[in-house]
N, C-alpha and C positions, 0 to 999 in steps of 0.2 A: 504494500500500500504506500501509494506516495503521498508528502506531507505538502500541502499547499499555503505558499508563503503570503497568497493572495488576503488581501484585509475584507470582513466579511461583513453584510451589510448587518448592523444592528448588535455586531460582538464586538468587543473591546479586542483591542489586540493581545491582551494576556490568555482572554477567556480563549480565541482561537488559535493559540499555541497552544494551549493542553492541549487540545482533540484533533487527531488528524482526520483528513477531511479526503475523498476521493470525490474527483468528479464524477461526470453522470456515466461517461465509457469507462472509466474505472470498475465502477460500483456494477456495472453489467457484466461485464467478465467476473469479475469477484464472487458474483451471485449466483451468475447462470441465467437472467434474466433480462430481457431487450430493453436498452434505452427506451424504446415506444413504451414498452408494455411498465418500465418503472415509471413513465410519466402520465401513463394512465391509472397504475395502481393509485400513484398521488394524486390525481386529479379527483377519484372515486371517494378518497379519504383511507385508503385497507393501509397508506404508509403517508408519516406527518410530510407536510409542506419540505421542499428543500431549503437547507440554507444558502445565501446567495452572495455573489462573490461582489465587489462593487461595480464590476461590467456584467454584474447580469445571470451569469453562470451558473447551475445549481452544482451543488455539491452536498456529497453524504457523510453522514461522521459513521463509523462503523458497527455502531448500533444497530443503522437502518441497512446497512449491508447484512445484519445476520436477519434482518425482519427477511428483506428479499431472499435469500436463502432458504427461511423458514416457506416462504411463500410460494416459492420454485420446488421445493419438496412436496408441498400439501399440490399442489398443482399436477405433479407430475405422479401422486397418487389417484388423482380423478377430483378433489375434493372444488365442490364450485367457489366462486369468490365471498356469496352471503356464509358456507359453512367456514372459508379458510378466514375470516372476521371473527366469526364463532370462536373459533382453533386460539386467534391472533390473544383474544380478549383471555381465555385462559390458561394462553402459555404466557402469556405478560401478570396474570394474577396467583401470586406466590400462596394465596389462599384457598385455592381450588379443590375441586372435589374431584379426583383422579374418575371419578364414577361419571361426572358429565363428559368429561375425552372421551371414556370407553363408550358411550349410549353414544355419543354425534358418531363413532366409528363404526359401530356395531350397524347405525340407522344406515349409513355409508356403505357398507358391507351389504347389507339388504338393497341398497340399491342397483349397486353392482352387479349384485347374481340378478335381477329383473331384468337390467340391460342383457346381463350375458346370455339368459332364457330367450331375449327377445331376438337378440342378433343369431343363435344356435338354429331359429327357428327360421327364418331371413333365410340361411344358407342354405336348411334344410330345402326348401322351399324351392332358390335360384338352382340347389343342384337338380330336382326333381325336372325343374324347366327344362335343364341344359343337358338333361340326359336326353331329354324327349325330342331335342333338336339334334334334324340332321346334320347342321352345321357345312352343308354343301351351296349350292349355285341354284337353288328352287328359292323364288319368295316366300314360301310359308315359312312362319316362324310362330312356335309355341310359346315361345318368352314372349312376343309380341302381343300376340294373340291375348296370353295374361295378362297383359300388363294394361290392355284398350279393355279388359270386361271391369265395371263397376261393382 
């Protein structure tokens, strides 16, 4: 992580020597998370405002490098952005009932297998199609044929 020498809007210069600061490509690579996608997580409210450099800049102190982190993980588990808020509020509260993690994971887990039933079934389905199609140089086509009946 590189330390920016840059004076920051609204931080004294002592307060923005303690804490190092990555810009916004920094803080993307560091996390696993796209420039876009950290200025839209900001935009949403799921990660606080950037702090800003006096040309403008946003930069992260590395607090909110592990929030992204955290949030590239829950993401890359399936979990949507209203549960990974859910997730945010009690991994940030030291007072937590380990019981409410496990119930948002478990309801997650249930959701999971309905998608996995639904897509099992989808495939079941297009193979059933695509076995029935000759797959030759005739216009009939079975997949068609399903796919125009209501």
């Amino acid at each position: 992580m590189n330390r920016l020498s840059i004076p920051l809007l609204g931080l004294k210069a002592s307060a923005a020597r303690r804490q190092e600061f990555l810009t916004i490509g920094e803080a993307a690579k560091a996390s696993g998370v796209s420039a876009k996608m950290i200025r839209h997580y900001e935009s949403i409210g799921l990660i606080g405002a950037a702090q800003r450099t006096d040309a403008g800049y946003r930069v992260y102190a590395t607090e909110a490098v592990r929030i992204l982190q955290f949030i590239h993980r829950s993401r890359g588990l399936g979990f949507s952005l209203d549960q990974i808020s859910v997730l945010l509020a009690l991994w940030q509260d030291k007072r937590r009932a380990s019981k409410d993690v496990r119930t948002l994971a478990k309801q997650h887990i249930a959701d999971l297998d309905r998608r996995i039933a639904q897509m099992q079934a989808m495939r079941r389905t297009l193979g059933t199609l695509a076995a029935k199609c000759h797959g030759d140089d005739r216009p009939n086509c079975p997949i068609l044929d399903d796919l125009s009946q209501y």
